[in-house]
VOPAVEX-996496 format. One line per field, with one value per residue (C-alpha): residue number from 1; x, y, z; residue in one letter. Coordinates in steps of 0.25 Angstrom, whole numbers, plus 5000, padded with zeros to 4 digits. Layout:
num c(NUM	...)
c1 c(X	...)
c2 c(Y	...)
c3 c(Z	...)
residuo c(A	...)
This chain:
num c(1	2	3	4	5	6	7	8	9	10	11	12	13	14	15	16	17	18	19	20	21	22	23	24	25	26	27	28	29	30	31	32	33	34	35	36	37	38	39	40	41	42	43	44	45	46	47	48	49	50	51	52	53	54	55	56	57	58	59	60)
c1 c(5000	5005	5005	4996	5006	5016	5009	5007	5015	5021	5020	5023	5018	5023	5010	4997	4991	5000	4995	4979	4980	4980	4988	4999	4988	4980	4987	4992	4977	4975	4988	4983	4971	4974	4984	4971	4963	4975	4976	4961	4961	4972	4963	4951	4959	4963	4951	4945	4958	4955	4939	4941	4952	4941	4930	4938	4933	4942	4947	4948)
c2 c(5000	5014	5026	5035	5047	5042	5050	5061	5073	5083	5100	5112	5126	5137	5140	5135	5141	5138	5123	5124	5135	5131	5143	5153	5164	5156	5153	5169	5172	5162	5170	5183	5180	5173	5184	5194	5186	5185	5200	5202	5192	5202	5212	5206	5204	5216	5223	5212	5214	5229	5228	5218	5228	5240	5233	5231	5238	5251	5252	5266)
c3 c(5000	4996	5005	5000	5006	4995	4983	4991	4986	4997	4992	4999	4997	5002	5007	5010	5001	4990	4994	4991	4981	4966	4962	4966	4963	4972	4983	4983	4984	4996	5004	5003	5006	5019	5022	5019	5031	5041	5038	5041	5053	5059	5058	5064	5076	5079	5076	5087	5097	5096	5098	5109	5115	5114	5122	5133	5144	5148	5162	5169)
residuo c(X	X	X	X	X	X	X	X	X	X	X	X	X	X	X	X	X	X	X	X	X	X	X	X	X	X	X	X	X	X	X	X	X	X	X	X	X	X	X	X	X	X	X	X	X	X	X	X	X	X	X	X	X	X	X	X	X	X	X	X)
């Protein structure tokens, strides 16, 4: 019996994104897109840090 792993064929990429994408233009798409959320998810958090700072009650 032959081990199925034997046919497999190892590649790397130099990003994930290289990996699933069909085509350079493609993967470059992906990047900046994710690079786009990760920018936006910045900026939700410290929008939230800084209302959640406001709310706090003042001492005198």
């Amino acid at each position: 019996m032959t081990d199925p792993t034997d046919e497999l064929e190892i590649q790397t990429f130099a990003s994930v994104w290289d990996a699933i994408a069909d085509t350079p233009a493609e993967a470059a798409n992906l990047k900046l897109r994710s690079e786009l959320m990760h920018q936006i998810a910045a900026i939700v958090t410290e929008i939230r840090r800084v209302r959640c700072a406001d709310q706090r009650p003042r001492s005198r």
